[in-house]
C-alpha positions, -999 to +999 in steps of 0.1 A: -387-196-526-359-213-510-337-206-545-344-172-537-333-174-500-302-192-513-291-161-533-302-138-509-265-120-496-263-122-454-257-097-433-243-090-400-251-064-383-233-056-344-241-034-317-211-015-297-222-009-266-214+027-246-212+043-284-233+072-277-215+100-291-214+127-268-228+108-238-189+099-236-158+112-213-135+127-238-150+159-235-146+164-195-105+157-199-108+188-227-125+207-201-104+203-173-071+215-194-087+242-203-097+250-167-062+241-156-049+266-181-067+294-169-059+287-136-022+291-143-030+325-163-050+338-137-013+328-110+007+341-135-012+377-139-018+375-101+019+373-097+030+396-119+009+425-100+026+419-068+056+434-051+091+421-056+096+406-019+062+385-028+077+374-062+112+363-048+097+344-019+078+324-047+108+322-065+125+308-033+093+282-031+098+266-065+136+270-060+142+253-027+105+243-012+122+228+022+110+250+052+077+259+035+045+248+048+011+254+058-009+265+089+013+287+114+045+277+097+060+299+068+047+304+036+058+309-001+043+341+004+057+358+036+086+337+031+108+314+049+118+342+076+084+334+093+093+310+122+088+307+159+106+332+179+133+323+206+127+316+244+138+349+261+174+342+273+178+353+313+193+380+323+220+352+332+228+342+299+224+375+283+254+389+303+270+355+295+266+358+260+278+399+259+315+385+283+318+366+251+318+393+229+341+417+249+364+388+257+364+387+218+367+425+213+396+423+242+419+400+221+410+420+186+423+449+205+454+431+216+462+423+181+455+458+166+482+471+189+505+445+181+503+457+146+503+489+146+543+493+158+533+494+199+547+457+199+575+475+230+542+485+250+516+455+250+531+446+281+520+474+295+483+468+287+466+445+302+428+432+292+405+411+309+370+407+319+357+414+352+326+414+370+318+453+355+329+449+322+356+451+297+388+466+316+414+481+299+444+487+318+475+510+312+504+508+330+533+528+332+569+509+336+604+519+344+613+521+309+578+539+296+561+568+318+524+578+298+524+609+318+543+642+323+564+639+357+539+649+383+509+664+356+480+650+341+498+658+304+498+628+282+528+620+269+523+611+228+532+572+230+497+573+250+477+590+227+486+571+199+473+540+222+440+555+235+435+564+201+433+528+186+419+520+222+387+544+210+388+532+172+379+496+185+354+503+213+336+530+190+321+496+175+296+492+209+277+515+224+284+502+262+293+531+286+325+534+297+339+543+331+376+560+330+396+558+363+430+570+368+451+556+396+486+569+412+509+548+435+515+556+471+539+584+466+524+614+482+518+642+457+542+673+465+549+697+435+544+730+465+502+731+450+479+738+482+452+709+488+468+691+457+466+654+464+472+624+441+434+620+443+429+656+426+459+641+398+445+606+393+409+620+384+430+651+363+447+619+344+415+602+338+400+632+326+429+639+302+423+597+287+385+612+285+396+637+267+414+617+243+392+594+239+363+618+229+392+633+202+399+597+184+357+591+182+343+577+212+305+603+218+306+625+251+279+612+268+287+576+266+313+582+295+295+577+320+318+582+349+355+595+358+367+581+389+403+594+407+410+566+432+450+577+440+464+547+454+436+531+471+433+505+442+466+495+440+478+471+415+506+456+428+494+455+469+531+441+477+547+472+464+529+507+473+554+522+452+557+498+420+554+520+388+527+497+379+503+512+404+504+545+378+476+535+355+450+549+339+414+521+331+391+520+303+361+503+314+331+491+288+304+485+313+280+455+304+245+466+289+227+444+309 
């Protein structure tokens, strides 16, 4: 018997433990690709049906995802535009803000004229901004009279300046108040109740007019105003040429 054991061959047998075939967690990575997967078909076809302001504001999210969040805040689908909108400036600043721009529009103006062969007659203009609006102020000199002698006619060299005048301001719907001024000579040309308050509103009229032929819309003019000489430019001097003007005011909004 124990010859027999002798020859006997041993064996050896050993036991894996967690071997149990499909008791294991291969299966559940394999299964969560595949879910995965569909998941990004399903995006993709969702995508695909939507409009194109939808698809570039997804494009922008994988582009450039700073600015995107969650909650209130913007979203890859409305888009980035989607933020909190600005305290209501005061009436204060608002009117602050608009001086800016016609201060701006004032020295475009300027330079226009300058370039367009009226470099002789931007002395007689002057721009600023006043507590109305935008003022725009022609003056007649010694040298350069915008007027017929004792008529509301405009004289050509005027034209031509009202006309670039109204190609500028045509950019802004402001009204505008036109008022036409005279110095202290009394009006005498032999017509009967004829004054230089009938001729300064006659010569604001006539800038109306041309105004309303180079572009600017009839009814934003809001007002024509014939002050003779009671707004005179030059106080000192009554009778200084300068006092023979004709102003193009833009009237703030606010």
């Amino acid at each position: 018997m124990a010859d027999q054991d002798k020859d006997r061959p041993i064996i050896v047998k050993k036991i894996v433990d967690g071997g149990h075939g499909a008791h294991g967690g291969a299966w559940k990575v394999a299964y969560a690709d595949f879910v995965t997967a569909m998941m990004a078909l399903f995006i993709v076809l969702w995508i695909l049906g939507q409009d194109d302001a939808v698809k570039e504001n997804i494009a922008g999210y994988f582009n450039d995802p700073t600015g995107f969040g969650v909650g209130n805040g913007p979203s890859a689908i409305e888009g980035p535009g989607k933020k909190t909108p600005p305290a209501e400036m005061t009436p204060f600043e608002k009117k602050e803000v608009e001086k800016e721009r016609l201060q701006e529009m004032g020295e475009e103006l300027i330079d226009k004229l300058k370039n367009q062969d009226f470099q002789d007659l931007v002395d007689q203009i002057d721009i600023e901004v006043t507590d109305e609006g935008l003022r725009i102020e022609i003056m007649e000199s010694n040298n350069d009279a915008f007027f017929e002698v004792g008529t509301s006619k405009l004289k050509e060299s005027a034209k031509k300046i009202i006309s670039v005048i109204a190609k500028q301001i045509t950019e802004v719907k402001n009204k505008i108040v036109v008022e036409g001024h005279t110095d202290a000579r009394p009006f005498s040309n032999g017509l009967a109740g004829y004054s230089n308050y009938e001729l300064s509103a006659d010569r604001a009229n006539s800038a109306r007019r041309a105004l309303i032929a180079s572009g600017i819309l009839p009814d934003q003019i809001e007002e024509i105003r014939g002050y003779a000489d009671n707004k005179l430019r030059n106080t000192k001097d009554p009778y200084d040429v300068v006092n023979r003007r004709i102003s193009i005011i833009l009237k703030y909004t606010n």
